[in-house]
Z-matrix of the N, CA and C atoms (Angstrom, degrees):
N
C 1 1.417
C 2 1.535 1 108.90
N 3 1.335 2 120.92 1 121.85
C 4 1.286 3 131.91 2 -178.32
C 5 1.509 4 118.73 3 -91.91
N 6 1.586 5 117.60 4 114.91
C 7 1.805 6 120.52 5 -176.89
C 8 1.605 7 120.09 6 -87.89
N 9 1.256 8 118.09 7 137.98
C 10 1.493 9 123.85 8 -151.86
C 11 1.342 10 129.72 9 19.65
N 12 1.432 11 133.04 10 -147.75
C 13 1.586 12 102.90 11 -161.45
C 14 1.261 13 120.55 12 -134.81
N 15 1.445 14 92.62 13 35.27
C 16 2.308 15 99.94 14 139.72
C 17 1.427 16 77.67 15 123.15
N 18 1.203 17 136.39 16 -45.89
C 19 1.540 18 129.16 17 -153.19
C 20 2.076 19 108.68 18 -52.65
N 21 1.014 20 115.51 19 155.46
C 22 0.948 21 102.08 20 -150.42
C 23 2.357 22 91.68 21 -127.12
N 24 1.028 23 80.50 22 105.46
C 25 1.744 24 97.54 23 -172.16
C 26 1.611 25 128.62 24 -84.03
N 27 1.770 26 91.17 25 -9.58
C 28 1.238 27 96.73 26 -174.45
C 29 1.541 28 138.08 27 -86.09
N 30 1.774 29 105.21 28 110.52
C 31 1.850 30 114.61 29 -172.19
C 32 1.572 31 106.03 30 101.34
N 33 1.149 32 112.28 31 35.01
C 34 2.046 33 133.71 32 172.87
C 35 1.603 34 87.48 33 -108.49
N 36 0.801 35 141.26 34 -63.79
C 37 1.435 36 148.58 35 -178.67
C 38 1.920 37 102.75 36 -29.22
N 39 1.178 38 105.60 37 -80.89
C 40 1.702 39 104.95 38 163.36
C 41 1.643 40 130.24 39 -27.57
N 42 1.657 41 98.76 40 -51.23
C 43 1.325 42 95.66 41 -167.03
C 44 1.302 43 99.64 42 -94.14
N 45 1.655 44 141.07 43 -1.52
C 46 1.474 45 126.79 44 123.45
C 47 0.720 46 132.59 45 -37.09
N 48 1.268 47 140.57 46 -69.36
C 49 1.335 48 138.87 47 -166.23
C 50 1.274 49 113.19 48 -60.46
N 51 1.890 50 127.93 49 -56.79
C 52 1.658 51 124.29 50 173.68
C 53 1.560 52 80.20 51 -46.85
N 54 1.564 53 137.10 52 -89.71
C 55 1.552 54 103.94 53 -127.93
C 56 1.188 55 110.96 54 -54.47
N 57 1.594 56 135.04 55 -49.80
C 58 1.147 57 136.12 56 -170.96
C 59 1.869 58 106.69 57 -47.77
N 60 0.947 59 111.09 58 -57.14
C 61 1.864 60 131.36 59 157.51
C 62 1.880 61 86.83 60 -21.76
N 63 0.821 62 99.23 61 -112.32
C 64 1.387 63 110.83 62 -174.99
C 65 1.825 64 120.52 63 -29.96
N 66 1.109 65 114.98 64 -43.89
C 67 1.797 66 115.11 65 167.52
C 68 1.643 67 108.82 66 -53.99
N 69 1.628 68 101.94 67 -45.82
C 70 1.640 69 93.01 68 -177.70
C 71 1.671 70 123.18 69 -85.00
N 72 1.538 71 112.53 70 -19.81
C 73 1.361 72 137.82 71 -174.21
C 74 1.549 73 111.57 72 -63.40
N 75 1.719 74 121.71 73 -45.25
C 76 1.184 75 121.80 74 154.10
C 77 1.046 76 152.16 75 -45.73
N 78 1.754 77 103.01 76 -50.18
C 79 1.934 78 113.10 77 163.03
C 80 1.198 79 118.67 78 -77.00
N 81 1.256 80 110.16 79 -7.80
C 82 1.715 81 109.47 80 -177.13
C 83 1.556 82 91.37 81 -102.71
N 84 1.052 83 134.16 82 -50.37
C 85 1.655 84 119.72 83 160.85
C 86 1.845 85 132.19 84 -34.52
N 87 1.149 86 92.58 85 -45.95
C 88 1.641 87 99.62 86 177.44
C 89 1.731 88 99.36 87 -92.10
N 90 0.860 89 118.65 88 -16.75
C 91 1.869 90 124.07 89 177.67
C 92 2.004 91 100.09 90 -66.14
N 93 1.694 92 101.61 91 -50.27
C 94 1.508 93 101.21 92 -179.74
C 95 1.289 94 107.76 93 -91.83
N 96 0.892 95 139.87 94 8.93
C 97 1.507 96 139.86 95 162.55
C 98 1.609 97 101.97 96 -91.64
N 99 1.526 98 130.73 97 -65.04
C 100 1.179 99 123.68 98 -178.31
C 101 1.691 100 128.91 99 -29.98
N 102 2.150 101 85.04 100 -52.10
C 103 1.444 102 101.88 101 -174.15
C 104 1.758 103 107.39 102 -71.36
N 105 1.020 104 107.95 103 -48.20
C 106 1.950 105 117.32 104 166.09
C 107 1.713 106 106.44 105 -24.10
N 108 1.710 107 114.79 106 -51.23
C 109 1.351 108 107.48 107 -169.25
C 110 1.587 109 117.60 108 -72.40
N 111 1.738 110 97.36 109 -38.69
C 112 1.537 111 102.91 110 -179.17
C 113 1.207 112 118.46 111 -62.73
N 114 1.714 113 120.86 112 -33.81
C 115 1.237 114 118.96 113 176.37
C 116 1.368 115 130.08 114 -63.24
N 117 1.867 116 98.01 115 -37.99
C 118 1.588 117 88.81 116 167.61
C 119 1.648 118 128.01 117 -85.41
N 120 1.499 119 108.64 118 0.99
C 121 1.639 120 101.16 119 140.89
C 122 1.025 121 139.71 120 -75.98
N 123 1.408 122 122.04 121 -23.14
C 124 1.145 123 124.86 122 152.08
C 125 1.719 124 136.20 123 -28.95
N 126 2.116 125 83.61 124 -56.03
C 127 1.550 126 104.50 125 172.49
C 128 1.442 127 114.77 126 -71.93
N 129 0.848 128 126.65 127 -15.69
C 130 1.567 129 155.85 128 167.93
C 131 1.644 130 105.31 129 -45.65
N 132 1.292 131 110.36 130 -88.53
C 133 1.012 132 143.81 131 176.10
C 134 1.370 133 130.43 132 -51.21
N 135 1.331 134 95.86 133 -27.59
C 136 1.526 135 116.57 134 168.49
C 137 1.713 136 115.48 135 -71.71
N 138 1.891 137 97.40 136 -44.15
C 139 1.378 138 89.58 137 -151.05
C 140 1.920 139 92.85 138 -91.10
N 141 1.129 140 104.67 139 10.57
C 142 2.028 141 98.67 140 -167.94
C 143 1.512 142 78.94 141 -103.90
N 144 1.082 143 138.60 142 -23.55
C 145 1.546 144 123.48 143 -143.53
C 146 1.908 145 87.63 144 -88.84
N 147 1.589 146 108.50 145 -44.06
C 148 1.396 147 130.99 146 -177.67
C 149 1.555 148 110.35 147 -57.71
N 150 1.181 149 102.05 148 -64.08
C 151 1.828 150 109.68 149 169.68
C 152 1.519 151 115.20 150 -48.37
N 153 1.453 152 113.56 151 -51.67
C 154 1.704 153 119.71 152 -164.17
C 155 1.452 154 104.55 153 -72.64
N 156 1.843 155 113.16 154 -13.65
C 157 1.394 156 104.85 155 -175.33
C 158 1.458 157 94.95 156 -101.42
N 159 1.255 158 147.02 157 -1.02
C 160 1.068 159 159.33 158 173.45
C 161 1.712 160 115.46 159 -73.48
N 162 1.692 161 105.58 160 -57.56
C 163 1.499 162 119.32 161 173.35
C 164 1.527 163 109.10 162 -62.97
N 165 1.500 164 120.86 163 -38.50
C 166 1.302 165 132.79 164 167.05
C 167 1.255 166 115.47 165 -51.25
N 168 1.210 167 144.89 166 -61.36
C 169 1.212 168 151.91 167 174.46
C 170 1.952 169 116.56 168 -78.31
N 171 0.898 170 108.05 169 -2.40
C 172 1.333 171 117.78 170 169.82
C 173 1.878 172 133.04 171 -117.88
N 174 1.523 173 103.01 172 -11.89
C 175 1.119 174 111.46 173 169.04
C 176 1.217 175 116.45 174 -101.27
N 177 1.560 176 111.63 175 147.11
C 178 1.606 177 98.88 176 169.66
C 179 1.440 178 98.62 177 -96.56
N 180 1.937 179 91.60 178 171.76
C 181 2.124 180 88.41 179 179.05
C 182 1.472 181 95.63 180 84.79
N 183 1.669 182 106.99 181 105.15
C 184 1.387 183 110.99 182 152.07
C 185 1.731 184 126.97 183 -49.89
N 186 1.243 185 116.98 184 -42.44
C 187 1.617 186 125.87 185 -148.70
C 188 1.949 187 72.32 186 -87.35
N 189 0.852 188 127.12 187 -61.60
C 190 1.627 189 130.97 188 -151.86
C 191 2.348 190 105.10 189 -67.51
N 192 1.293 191 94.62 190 -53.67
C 193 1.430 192 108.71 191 133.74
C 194 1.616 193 118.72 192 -0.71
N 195 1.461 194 91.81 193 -112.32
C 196 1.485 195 104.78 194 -177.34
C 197 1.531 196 119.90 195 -55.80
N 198 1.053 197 110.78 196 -29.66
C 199 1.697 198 122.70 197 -167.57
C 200 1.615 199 100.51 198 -60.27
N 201 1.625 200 117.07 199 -46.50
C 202 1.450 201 140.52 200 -158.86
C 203 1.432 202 86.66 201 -91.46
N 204 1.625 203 149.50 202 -43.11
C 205 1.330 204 153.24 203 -145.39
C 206 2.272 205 77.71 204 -82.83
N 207 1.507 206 99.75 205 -64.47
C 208 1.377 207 98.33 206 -162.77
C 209 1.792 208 105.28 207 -68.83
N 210 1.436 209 121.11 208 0.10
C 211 1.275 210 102.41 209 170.52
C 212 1.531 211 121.14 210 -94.96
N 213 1.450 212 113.09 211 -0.21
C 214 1.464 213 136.96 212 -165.35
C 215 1.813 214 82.80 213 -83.99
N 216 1.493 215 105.16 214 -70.28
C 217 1.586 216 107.34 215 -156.45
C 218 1.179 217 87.87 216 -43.73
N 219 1.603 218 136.33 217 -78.71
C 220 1.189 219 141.80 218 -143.51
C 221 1.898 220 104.86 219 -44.81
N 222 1.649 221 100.65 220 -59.31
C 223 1.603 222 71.47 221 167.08
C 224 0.720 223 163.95 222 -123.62
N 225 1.492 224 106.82 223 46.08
C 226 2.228 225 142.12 224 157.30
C 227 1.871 226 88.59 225 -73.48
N 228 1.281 227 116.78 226 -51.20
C 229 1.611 228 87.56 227 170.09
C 230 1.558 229 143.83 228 -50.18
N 231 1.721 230 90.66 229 -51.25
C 232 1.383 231 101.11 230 179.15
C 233 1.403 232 124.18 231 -60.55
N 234 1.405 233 112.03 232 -40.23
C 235 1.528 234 125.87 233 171.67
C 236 1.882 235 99.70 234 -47.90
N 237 1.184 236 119.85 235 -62.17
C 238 1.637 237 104.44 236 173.66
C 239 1.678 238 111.99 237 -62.46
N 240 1.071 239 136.78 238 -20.72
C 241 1.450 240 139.35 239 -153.20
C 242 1.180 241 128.66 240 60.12
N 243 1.617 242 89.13 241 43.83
C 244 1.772 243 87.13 242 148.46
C 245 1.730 244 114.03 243 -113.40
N 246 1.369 245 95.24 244 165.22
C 247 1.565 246 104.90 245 158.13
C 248 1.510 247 138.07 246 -73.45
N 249 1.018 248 125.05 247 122.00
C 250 1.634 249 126.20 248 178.69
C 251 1.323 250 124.90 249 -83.66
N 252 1.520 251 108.30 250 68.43
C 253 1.217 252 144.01 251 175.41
C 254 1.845 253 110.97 252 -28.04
N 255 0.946 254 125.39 253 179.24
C 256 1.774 255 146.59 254 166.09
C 257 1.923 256 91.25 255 -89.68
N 258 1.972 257 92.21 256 105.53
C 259 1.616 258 98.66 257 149.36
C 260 1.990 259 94.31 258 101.84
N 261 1.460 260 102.06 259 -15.51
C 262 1.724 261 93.91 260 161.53
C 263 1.742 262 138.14 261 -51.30
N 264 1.447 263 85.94 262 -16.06
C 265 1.696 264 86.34 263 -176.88
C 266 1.409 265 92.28 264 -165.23
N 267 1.634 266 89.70 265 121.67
C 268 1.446 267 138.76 266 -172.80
C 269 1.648 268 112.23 267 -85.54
N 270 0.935 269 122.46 268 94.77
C 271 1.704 270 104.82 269 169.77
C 272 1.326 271 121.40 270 -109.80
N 273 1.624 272 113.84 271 144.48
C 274 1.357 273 124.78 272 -168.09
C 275 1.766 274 103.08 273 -129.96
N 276 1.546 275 107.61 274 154.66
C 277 1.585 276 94.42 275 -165.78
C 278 2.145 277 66.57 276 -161.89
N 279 1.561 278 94.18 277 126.93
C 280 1.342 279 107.12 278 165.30
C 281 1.679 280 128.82 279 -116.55
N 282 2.066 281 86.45 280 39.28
C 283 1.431 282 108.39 281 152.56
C 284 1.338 283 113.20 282 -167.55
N 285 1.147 284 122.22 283 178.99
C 286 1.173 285 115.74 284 164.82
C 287 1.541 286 109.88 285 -148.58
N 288 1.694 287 107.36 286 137.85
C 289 1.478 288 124.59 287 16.94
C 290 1.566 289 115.31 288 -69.36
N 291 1.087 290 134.09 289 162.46
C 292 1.742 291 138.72 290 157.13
C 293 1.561 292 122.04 291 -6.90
N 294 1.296 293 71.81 292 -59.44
C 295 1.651 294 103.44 293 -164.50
C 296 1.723 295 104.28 294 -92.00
N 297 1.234 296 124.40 295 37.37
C 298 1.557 297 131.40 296 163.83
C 299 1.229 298 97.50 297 -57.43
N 300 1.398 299 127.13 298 155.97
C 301 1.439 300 131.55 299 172.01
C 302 1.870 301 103.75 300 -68.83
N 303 1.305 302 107.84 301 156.42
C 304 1.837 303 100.47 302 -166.61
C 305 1.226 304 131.17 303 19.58
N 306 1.548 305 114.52 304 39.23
C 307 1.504 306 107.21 305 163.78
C 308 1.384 307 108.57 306 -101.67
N 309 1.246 308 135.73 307 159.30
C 310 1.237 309 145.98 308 -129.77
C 311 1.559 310 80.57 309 -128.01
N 312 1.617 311 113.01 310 133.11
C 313 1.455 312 118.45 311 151.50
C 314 1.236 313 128.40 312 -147.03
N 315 1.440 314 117.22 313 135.56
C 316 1.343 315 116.65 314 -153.85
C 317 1.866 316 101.38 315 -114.78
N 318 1.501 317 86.67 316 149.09
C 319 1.746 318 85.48 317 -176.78
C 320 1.812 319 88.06 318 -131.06
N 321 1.436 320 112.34 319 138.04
C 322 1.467 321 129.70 320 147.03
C 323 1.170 322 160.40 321 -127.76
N 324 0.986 323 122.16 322 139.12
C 325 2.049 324 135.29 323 -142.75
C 326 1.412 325 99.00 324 -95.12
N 327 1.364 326 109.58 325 107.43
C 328 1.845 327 104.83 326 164.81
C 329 1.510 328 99.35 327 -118.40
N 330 1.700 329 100.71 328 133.35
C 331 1.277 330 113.32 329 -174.45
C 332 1.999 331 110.19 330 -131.72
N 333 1.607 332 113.01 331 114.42
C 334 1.026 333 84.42 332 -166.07
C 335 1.941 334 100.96 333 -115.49
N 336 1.649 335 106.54 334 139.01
C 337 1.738 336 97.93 335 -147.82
C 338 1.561 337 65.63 336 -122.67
N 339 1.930 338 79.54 337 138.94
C 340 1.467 339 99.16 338 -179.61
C 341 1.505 340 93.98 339 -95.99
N 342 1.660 341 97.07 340 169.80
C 343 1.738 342 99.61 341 -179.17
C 344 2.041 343 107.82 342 -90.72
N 345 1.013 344 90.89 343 158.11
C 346 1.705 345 99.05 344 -178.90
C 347 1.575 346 98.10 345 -75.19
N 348 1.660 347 103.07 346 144.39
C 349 1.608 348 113.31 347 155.95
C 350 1.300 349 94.89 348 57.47
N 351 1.870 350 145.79 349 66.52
C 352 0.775 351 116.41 350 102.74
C 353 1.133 352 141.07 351 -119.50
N 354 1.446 353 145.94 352 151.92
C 355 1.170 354 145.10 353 -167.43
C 356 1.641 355 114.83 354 -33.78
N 357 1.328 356 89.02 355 168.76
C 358 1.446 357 95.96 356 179.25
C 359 1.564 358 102.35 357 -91.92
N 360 1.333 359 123.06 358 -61.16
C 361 1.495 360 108.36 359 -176.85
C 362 1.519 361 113.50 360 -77.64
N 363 1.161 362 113.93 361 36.09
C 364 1.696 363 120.14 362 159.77
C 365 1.950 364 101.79 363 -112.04
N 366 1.183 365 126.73 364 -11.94
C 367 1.575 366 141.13 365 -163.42
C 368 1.739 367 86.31 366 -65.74
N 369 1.743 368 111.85 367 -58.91
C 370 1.279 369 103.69 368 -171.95
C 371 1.735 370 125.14 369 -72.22
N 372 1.152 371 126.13 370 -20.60
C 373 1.191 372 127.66 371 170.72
C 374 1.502 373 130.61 372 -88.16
N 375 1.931 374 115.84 373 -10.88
C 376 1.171 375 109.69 374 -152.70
C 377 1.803 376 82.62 375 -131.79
N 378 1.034 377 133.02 376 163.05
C 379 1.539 378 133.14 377 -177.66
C 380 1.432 379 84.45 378 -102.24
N 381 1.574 380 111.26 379 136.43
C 382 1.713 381 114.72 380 -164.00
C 383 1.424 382 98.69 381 -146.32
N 384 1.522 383 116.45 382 33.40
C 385 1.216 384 126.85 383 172.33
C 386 1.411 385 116.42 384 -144.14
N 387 1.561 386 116.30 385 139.03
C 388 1.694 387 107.21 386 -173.74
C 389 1.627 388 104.41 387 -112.30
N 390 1.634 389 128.89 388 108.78
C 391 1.191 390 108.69 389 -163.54
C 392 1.754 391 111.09 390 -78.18
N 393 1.659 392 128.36 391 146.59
C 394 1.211 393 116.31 392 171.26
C 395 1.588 394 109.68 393 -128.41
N 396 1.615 395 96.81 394 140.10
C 397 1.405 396 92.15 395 -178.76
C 398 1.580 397 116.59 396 -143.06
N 399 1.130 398 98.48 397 148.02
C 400 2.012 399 104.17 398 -176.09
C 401 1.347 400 107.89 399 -145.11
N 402 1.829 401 96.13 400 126.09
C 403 2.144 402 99.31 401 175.25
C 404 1.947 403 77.82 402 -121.23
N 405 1.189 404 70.46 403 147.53
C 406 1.487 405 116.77 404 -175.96
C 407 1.542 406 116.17 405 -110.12
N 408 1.391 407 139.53 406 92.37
C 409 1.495 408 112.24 407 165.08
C 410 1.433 409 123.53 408 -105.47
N 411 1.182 410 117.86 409 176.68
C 412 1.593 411 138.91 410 -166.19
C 413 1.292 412 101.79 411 -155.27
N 414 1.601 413 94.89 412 146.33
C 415 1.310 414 109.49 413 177.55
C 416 1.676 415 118.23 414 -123.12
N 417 1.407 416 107.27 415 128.97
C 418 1.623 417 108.17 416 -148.88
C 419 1.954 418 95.41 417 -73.52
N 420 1.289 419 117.24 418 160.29
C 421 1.360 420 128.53 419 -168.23
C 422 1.738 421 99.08 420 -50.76
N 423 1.333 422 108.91 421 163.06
C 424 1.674 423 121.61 422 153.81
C 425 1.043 424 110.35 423 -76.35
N 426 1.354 425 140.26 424 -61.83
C 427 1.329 426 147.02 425 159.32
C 428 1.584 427 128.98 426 -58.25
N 429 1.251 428 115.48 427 13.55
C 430 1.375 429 117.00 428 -175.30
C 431 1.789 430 90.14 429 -102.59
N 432 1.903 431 90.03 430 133.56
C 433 1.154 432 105.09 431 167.18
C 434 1.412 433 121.67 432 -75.01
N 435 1.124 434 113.86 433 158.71
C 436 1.546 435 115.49 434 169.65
C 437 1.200 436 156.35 435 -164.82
């Protein structure tokens, strides 16, 4: 007695599954790698924007200030691996000096993370950068001299 009709099925099952395995295994690979980079600019961005509004409101001296605000970003960037580009960190002071007693000063982190693996002649047609950004404010002491 002969079972279904002769065709012969056996070990198609395997080489479904790897390809199918493999079609979905790629975009979801470069999907958690992509998202991995943005996040740690994010974390990036978070922690210079937090610090620089911190050095801002805690130092006296504009020039001494900012100098220490831009050495913070640089290394909450570097710690993720990025670079601290021209125009990453923004500072705002709604007095002057900075450091007025309760004046509010805000510092902000622009970080722009390119995506992994893509080509170069895809750079001009496809936007291959995700921009991220965080302002942070602080408010300088009541009692801080200045």
């Amino acid at each position: 007695m002969r079972r279904g009709s002769g065709r012969r099925d056996e070990g198609s099952a395997a080489v479904e599954l790897l390809a199918v395995g493999v079609l979905l295994l790629v975009p979801l690979a470069y999907l958690v790698l992509a998202l991995g980079r943005v996040q740690a600019a994010a974390f990036a961005a978070e922690a210079g924007a937090r610090e620089a509004s911190r050095v801002l409101a805690t130092t006296s001296g504009d020039g001494p200030a900012a100098a220490r605000a831009q050495a913070a970003v640089a290394l909450a960037l570097a710690d993720q691996g990025f670079a601290a580009g021209p125009g990453a960190l923004v500072l705002e002071c709604a007095a002057r000096p900075c450091r007025t007693p309760q004046a509010p000063v805000a510092a902000t982190v622009r970080v722009r993370v390119p995506l992994p693996l893509v080509p170069s002649f895809a750079r001009a047609a496809v936007p291959v950068e995700v921009p991220v950004q965080v302002r942070r404010v602080a408010v300088a002491d009541r009692f801080a001299p200045t």
